[in-house]
N, CA, C and O atoms as CSV, one atom per row, in Angstrom:
chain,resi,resn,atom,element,x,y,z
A,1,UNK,N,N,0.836,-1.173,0.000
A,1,UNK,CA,C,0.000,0.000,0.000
A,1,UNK,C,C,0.886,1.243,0.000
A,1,UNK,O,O,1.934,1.253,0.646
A,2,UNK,N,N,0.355,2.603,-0.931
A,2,UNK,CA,C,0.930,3.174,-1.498
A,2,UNK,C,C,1.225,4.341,0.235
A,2,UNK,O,O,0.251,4.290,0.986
A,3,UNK,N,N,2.160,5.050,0.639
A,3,UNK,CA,C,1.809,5.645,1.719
A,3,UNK,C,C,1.238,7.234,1.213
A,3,UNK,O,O,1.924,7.597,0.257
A,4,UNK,N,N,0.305,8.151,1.542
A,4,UNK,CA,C,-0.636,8.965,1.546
A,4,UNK,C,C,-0.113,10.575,2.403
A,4,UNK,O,O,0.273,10.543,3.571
A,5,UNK,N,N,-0.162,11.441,1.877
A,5,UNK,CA,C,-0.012,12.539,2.947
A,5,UNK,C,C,-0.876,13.392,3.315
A,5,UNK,O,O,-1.815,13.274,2.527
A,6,UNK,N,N,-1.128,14.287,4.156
A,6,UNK,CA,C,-2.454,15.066,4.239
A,6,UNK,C,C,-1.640,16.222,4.710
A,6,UNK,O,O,-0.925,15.948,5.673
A,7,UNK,N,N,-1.559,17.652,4.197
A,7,UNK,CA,C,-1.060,18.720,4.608
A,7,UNK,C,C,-1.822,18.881,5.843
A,7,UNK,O,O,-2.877,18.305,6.107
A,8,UNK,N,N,-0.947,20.043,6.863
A,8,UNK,CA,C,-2.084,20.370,8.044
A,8,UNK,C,C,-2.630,21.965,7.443
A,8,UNK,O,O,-1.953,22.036,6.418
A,9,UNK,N,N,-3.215,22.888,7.479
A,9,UNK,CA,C,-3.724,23.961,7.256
A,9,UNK,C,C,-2.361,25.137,7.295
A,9,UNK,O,O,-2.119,26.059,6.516
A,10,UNK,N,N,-1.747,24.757,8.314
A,10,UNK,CA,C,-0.308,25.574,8.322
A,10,UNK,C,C,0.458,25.314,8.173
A,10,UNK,O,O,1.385,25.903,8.729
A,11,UNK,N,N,0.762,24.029,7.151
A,11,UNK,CA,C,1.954,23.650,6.277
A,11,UNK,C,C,2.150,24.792,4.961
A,11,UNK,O,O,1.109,25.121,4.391
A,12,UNK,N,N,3.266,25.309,4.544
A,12,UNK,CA,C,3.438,25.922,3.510
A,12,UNK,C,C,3.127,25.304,1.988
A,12,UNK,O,O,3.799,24.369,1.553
A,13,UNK,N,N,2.383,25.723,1.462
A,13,UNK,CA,C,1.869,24.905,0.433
A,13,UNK,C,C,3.161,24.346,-0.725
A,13,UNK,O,O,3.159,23.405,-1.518
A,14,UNK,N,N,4.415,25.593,-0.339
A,14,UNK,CA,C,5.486,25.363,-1.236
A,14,UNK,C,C,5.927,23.736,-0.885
A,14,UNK,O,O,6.244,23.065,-1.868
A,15,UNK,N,N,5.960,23.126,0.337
A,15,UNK,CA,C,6.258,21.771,0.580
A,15,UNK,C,C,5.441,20.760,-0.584
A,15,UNK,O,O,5.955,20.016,-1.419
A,16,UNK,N,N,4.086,21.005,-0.331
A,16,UNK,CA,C,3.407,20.102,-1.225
A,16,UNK,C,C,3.752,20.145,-2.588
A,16,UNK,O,O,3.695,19.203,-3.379
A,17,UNK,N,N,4.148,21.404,-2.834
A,17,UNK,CA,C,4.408,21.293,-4.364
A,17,UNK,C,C,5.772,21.055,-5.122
A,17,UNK,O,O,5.946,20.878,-6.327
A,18,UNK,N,N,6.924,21.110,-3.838
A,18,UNK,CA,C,7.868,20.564,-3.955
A,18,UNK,C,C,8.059,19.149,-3.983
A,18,UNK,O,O,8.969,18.550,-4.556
A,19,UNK,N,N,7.011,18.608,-3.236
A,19,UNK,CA,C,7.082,16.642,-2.977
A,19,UNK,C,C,6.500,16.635,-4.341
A,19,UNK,O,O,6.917,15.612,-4.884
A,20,UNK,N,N,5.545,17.459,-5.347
A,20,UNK,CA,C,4.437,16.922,-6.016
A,20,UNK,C,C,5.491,16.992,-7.280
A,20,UNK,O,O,5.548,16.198,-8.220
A,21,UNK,N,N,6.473,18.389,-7.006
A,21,UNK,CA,C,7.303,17.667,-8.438
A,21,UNK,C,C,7.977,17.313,-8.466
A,21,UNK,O,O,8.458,17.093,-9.577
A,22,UNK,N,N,8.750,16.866,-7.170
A,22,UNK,CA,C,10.182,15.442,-7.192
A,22,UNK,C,C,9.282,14.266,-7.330
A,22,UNK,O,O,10.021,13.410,-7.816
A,23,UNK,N,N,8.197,13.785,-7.187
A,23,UNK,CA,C,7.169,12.516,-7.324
A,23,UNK,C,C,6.130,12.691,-7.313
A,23,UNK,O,O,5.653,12.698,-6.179
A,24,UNK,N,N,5.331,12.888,-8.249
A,24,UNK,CA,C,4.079,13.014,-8.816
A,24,UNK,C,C,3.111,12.100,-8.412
A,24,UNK,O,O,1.898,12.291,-8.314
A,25,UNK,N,N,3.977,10.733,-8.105
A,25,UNK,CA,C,2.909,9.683,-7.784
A,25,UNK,C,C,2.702,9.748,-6.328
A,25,UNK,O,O,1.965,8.959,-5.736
A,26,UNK,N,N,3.424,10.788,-5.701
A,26,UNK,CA,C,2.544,10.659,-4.436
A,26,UNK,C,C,1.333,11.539,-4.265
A,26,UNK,O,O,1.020,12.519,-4.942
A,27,UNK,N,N,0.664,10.968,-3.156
A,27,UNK,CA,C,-0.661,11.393,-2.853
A,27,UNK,C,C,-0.474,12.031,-1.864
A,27,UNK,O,O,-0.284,11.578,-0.735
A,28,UNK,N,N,-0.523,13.524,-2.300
A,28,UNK,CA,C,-0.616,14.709,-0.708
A,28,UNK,C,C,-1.325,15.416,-1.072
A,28,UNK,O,O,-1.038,15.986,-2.124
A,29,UNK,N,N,-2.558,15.730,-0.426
A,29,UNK,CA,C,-3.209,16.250,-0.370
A,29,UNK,C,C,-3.221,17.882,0.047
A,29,UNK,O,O,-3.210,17.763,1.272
A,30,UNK,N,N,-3.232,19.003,-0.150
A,30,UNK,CA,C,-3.026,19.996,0.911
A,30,UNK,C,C,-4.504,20.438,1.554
A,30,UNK,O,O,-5.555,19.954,1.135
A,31,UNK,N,N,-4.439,21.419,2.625
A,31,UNK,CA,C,-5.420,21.548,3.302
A,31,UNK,C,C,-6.550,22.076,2.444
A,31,UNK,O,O,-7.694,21.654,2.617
A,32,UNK,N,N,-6.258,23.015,1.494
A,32,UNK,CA,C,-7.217,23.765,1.071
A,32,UNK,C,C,-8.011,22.531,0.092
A,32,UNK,O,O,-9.240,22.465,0.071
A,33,UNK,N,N,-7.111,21.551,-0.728
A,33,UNK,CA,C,-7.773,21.071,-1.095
A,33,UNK,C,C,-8.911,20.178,-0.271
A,33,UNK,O,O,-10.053,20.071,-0.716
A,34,UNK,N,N,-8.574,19.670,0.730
A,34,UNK,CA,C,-9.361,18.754,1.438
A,34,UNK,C,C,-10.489,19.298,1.916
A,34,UNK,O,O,-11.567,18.707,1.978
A,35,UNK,N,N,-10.157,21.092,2.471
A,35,UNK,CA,C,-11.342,21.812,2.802
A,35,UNK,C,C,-11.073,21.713,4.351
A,35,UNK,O,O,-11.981,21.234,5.031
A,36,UNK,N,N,-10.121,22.046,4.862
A,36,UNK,CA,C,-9.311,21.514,6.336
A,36,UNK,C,C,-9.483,22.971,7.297
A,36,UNK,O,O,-9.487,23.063,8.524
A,37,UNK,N,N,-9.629,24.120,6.196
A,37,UNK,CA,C,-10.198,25.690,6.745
A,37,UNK,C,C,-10.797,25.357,8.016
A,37,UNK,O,O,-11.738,24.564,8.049
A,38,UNK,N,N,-10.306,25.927,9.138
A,38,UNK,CA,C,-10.905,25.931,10.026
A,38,UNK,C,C,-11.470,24.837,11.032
A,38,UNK,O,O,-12.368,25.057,11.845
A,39,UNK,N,N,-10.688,23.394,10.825
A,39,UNK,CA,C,-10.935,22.576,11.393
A,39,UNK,C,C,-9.972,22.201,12.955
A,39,UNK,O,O,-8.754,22.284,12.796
A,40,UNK,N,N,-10.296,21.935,13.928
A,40,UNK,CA,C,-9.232,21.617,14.836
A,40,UNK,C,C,-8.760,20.629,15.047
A,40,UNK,O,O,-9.372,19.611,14.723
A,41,UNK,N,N,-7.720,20.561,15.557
A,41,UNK,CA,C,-6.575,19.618,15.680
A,41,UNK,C,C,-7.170,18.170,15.979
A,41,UNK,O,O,-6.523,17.216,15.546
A,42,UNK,N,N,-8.004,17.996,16.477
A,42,UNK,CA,C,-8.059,16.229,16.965
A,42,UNK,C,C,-8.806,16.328,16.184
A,42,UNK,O,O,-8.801,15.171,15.765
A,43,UNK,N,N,-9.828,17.064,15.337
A,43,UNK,CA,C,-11.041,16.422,14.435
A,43,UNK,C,C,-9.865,16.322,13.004
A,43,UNK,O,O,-10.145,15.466,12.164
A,44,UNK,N,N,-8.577,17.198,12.759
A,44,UNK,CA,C,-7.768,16.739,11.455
A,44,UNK,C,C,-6.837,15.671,11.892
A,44,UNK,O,O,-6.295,14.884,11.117
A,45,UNK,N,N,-6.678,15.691,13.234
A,45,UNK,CA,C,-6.126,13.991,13.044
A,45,UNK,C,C,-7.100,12.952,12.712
A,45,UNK,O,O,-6.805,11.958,12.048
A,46,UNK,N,N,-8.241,13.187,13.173
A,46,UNK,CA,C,-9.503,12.056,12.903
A,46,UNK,C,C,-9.884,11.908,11.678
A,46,UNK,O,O,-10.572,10.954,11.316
A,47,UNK,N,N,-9.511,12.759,10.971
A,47,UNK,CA,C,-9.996,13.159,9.649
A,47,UNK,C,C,-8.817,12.688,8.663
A,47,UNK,O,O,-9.116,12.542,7.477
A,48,UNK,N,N,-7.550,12.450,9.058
A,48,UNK,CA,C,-6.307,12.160,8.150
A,48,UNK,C,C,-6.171,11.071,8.636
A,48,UNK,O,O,-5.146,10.484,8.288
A,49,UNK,N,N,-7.122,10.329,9.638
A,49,UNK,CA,C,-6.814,8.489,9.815
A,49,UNK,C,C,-7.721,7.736,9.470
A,49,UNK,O,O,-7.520,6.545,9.235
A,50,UNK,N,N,-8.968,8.349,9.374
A,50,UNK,CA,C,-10.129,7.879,8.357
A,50,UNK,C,C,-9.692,8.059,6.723
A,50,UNK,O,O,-10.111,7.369,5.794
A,51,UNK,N,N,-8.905,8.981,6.658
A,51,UNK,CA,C,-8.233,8.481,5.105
A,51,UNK,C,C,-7.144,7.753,4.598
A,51,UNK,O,O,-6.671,7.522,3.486
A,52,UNK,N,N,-6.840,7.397,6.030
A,52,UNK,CA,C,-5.576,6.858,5.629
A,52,UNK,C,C,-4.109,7.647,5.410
A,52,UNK,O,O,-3.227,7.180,4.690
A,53,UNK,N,N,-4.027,8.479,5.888
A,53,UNK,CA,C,-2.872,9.756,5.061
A,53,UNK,C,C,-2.079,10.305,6.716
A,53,UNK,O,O,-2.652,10.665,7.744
A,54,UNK,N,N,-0.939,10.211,6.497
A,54,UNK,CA,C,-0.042,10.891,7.471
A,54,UNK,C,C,0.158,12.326,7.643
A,54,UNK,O,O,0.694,13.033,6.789
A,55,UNK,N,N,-0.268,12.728,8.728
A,55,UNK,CA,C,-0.339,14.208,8.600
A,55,UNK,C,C,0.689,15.079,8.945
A,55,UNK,O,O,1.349,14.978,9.979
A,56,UNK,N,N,0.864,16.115,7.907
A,56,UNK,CA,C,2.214,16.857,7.826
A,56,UNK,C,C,1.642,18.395,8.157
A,56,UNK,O,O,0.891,19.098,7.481
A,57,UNK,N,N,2.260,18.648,9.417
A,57,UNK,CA,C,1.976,19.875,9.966
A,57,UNK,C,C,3.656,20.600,10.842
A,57,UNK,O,O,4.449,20.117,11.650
A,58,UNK,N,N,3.553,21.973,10.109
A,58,UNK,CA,C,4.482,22.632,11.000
A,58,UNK,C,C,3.980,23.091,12.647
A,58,UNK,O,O,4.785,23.816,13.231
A,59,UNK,N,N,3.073,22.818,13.191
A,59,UNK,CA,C,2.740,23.081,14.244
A,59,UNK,C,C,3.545,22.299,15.143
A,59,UNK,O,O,2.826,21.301,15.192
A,60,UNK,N,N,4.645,22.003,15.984
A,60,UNK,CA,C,4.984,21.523,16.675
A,60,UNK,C,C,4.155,21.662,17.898
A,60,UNK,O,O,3.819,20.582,18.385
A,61,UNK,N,N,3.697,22.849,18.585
A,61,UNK,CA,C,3.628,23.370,19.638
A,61,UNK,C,C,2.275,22.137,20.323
A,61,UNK,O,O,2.298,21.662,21.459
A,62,UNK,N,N,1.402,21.910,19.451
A,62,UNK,CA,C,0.080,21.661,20.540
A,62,UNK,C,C,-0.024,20.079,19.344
A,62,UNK,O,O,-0.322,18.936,19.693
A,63,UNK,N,N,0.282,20.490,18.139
A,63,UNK,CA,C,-0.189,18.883,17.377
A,63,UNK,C,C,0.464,17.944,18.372
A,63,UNK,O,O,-0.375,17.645,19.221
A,64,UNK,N,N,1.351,17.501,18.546
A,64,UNK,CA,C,1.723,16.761,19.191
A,64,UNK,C,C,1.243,16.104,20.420
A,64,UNK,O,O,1.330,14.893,20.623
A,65,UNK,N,N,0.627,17.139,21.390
A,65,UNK,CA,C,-0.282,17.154,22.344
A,65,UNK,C,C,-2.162,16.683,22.152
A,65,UNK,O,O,-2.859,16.072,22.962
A,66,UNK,N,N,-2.468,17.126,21.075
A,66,UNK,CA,C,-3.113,16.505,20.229
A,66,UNK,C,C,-3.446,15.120,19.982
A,66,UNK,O,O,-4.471,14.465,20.169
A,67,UNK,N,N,-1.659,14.700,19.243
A,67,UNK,CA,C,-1.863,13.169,18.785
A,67,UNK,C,C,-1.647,12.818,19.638
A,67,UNK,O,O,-2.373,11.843,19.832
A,68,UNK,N,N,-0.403,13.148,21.211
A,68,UNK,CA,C,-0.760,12.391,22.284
A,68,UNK,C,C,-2.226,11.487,22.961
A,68,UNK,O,O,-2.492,10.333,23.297
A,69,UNK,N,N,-2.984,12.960,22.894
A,69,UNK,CA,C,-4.282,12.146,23.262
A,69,UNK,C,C,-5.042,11.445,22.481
A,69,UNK,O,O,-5.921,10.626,22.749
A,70,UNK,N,N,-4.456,12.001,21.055
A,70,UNK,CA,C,-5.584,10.960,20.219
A,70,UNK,C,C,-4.803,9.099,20.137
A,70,UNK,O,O,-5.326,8.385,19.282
A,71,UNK,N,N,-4.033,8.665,20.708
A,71,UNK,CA,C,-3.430,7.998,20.996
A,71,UNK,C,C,-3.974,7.495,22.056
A,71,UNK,O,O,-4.538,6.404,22.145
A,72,UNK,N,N,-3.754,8.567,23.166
A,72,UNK,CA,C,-4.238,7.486,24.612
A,72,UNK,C,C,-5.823,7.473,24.357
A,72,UNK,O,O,-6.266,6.586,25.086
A,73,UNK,N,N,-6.665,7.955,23.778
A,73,UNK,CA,C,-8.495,7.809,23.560
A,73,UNK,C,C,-8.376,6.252,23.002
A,73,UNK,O,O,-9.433,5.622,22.959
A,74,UNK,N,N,-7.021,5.510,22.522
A,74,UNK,CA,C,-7.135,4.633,22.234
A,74,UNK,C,C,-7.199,4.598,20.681
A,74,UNK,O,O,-7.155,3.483,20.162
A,75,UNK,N,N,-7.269,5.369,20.119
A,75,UNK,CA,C,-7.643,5.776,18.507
A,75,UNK,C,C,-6.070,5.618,17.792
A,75,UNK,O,O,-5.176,5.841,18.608
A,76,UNK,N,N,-5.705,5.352,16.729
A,76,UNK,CA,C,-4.873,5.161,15.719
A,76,UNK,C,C,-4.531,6.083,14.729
A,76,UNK,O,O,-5.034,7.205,14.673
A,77,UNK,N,N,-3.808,5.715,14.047
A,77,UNK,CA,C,-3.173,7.112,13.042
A,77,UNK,C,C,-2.148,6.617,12.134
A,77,UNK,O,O,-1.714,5.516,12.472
A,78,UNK,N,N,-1.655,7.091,11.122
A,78,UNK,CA,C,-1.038,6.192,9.912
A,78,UNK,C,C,0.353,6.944,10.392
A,78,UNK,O,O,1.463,6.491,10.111
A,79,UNK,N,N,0.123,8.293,11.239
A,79,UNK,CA,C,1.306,8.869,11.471
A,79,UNK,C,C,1.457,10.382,11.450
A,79,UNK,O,O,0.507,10.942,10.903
A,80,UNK,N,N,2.305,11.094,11.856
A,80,UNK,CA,C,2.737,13.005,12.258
A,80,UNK,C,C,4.088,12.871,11.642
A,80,UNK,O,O,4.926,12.068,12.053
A,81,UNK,N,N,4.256,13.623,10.719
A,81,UNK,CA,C,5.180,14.671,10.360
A,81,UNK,C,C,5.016,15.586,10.971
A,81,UNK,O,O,3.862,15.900,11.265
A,82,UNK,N,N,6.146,16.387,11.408
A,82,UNK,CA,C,6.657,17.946,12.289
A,82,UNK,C,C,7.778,18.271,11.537
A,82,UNK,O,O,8.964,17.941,11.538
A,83,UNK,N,N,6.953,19.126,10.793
A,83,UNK,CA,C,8.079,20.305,10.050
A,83,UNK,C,C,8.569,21.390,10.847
A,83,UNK,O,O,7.916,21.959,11.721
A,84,UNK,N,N,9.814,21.667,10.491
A,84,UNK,CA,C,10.650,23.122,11.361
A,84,UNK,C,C,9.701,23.934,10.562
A,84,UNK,O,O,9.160,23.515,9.539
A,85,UNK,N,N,9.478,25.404,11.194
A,85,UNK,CA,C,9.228,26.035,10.161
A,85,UNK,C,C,9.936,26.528,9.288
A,85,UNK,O,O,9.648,26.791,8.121
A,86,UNK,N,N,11.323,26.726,10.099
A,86,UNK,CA,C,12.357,27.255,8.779
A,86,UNK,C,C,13.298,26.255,8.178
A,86,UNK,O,O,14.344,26.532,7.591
A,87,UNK,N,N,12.871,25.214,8.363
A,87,UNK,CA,C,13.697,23.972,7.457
A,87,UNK,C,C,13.881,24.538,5.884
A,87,UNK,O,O,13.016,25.369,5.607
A,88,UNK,N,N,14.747,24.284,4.893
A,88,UNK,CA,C,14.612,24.377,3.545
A,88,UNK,C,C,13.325,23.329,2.953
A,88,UNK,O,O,13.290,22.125,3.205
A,89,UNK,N,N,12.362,24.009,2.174
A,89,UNK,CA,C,11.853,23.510,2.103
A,89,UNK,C,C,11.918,22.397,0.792
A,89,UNK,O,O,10.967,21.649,0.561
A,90,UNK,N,N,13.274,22.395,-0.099
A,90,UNK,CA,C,13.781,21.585,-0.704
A,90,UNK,C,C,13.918,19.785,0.371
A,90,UNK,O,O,13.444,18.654,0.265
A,91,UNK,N,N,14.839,20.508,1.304
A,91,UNK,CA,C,15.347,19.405,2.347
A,91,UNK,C,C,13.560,18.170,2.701
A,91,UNK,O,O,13.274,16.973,2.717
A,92,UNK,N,N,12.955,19.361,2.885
A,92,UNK,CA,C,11.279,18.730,3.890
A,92,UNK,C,C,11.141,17.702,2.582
A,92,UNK,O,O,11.209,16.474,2.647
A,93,UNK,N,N,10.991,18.272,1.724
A,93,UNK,CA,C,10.479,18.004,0.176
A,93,UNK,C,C,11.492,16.503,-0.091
A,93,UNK,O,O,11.045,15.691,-0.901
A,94,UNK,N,N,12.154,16.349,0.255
A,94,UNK,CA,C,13.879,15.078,-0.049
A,94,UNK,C,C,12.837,14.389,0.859
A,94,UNK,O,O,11.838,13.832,0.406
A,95,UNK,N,N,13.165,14.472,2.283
A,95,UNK,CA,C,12.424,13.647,3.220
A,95,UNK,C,C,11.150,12.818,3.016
A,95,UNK,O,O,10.844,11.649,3.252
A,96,UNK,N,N,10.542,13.854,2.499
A,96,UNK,CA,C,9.350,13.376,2.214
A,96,UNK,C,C,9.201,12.248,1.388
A,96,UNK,O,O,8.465,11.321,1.725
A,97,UNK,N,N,9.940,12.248,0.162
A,97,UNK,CA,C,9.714,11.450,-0.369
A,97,UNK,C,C,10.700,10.210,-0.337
A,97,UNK,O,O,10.547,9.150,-0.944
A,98,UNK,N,N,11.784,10.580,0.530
A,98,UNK,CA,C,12.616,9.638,1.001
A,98,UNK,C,C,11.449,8.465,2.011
A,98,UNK,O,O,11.465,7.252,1.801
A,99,UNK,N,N,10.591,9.062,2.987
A,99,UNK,CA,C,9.591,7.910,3.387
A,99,UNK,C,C,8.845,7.466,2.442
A,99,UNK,O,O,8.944,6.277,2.139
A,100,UNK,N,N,7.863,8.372,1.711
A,100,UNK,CA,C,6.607,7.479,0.688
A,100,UNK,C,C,7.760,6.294,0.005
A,100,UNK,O,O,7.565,5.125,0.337
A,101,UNK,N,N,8.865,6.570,-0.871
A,101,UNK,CA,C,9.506,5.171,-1.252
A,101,UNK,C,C,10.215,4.453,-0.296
A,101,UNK,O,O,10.406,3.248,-0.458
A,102,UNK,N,N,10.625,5.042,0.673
A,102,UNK,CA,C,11.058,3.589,1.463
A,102,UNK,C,C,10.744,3.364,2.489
A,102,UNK,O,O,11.543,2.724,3.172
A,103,UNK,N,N,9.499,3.756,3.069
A,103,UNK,CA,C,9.284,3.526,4.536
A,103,UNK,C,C,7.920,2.266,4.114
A,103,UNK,O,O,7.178,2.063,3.153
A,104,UNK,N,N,8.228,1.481,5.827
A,104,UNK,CA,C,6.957,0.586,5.784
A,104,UNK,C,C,6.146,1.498,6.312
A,104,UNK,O,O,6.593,2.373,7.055
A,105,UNK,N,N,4.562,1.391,5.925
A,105,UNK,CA,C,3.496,2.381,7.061
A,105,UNK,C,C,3.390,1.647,7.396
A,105,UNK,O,O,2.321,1.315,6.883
A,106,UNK,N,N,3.861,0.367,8.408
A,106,UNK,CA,C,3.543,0.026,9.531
A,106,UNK,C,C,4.225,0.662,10.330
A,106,UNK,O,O,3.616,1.354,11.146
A,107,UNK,N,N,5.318,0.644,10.352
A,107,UNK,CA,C,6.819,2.078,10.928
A,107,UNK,C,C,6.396,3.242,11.470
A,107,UNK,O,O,6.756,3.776,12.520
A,108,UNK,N,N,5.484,3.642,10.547
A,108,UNK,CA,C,5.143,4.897,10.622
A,108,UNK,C,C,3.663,5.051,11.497
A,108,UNK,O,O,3.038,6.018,11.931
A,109,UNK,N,N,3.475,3.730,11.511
A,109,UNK,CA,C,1.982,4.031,11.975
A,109,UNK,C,C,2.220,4.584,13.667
A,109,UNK,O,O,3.267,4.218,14.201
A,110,UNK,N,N,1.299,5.410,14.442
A,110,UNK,CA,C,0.755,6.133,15.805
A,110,UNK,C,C,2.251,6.629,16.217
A,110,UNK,O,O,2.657,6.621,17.379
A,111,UNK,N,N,2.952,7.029,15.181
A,111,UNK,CA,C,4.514,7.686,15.453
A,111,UNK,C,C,4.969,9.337,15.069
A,111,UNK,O,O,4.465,9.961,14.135
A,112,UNK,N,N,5.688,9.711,15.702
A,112,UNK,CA,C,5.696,11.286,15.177
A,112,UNK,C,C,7.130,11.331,14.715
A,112,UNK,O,O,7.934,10.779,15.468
A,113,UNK,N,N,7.563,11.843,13.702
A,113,UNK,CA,C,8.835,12.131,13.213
A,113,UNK,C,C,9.151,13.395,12.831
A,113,UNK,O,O,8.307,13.911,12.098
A,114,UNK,N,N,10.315,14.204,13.155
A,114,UNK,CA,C,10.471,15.351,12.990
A,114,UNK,C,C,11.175,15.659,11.439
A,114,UNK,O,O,11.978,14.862,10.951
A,115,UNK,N,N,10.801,16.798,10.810
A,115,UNK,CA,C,11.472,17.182,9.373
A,115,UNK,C,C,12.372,17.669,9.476
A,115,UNK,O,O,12.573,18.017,10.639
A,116,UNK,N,N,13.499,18.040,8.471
A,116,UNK,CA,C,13.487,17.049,7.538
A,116,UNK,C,C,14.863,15.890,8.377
A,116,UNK,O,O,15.541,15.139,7.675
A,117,UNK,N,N,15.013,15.956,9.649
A,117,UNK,CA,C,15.821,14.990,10.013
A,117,UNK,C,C,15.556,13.415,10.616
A,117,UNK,O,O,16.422,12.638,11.020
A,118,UNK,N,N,14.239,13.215,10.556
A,118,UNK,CA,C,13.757,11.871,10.695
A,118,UNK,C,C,13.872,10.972,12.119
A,118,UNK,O,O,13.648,9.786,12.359
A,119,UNK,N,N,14.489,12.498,13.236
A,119,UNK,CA,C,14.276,12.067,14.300
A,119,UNK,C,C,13.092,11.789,14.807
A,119,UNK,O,O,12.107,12.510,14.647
A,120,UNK,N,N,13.104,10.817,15.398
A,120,UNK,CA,C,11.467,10.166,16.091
A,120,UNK,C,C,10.881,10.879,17.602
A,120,UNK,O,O,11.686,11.041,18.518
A,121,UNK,N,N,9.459,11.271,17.763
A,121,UNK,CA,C,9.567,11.674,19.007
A,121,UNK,C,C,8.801,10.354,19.455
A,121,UNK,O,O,8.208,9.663,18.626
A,122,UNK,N,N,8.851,9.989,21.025
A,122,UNK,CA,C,8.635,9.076,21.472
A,122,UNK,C,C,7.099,8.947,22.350
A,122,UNK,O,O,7.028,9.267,23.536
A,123,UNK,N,N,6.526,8.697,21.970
A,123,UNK,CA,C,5.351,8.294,23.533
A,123,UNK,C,C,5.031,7.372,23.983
A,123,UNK,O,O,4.704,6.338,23.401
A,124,UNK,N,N,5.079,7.651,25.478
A,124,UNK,CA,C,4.983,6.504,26.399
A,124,UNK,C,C,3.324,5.865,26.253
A,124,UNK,O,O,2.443,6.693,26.020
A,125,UNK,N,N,3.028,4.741,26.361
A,125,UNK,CA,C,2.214,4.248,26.392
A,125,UNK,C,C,1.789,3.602,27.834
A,125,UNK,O,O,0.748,2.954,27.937
């Protein structure tokens, strides 16, 4: 199975369109397309695991806190990207598609990884 991305609303759209023309065949969605305007944080994680799609948000501050709980509610997730905000967004764009071709989404699944250096953050269960 192919792995899926879902922009968060305050991802820079330049990311998506940087992954979209180093690999075309991936599937990222950005917010505007999905219609993500104005939605909050645990209803767009709920909303990017009912589709299947790993969600890529520069919000460090509270997403995380977020997927924490959407985690302990017991609920699932294909996975969090955490973009710097001032990462190059060439670099985010490498990463990115360095997982869709070689990562398992099982790996990736209820896990948070930071951009574009692929450090993992950890939660206790």
């Amino acid at each position: 199975m192919n792995i899926r991305f879902q922009a968060d609303n305050d991802l820079k759209f330049g990311i998506v369109k940087a992954v979209r023309r180093r690999e075309p065949a991936i599937a990222f969605a950005s917010a505007q397309e999905a219609g993500l305007e104005g939605i909050s944080d645990p209803d767009l994680l709920d909303r990017a695991a009912s589709e299947n799609r790993i969600l890529v948000s520069h919000d460090r501050r509270t997403m995380l806190e977020h997927f924490r709980a959407h985690l302990a509610a017991g609920k699932s997730s294909p996975g969090v990207l955490i973009v710097s905000q001032g990462a190059p967004i060439g670099l985010v764009a490498e990463a990115i598609v360095y997982i869709w071709s070689l990562a398992d989404p099982q790996e990736l699944r209820n896990q948070a990884y930071y951009l574009p250096s692929l450090s993992r953050h950890v939660f206790a269960r």
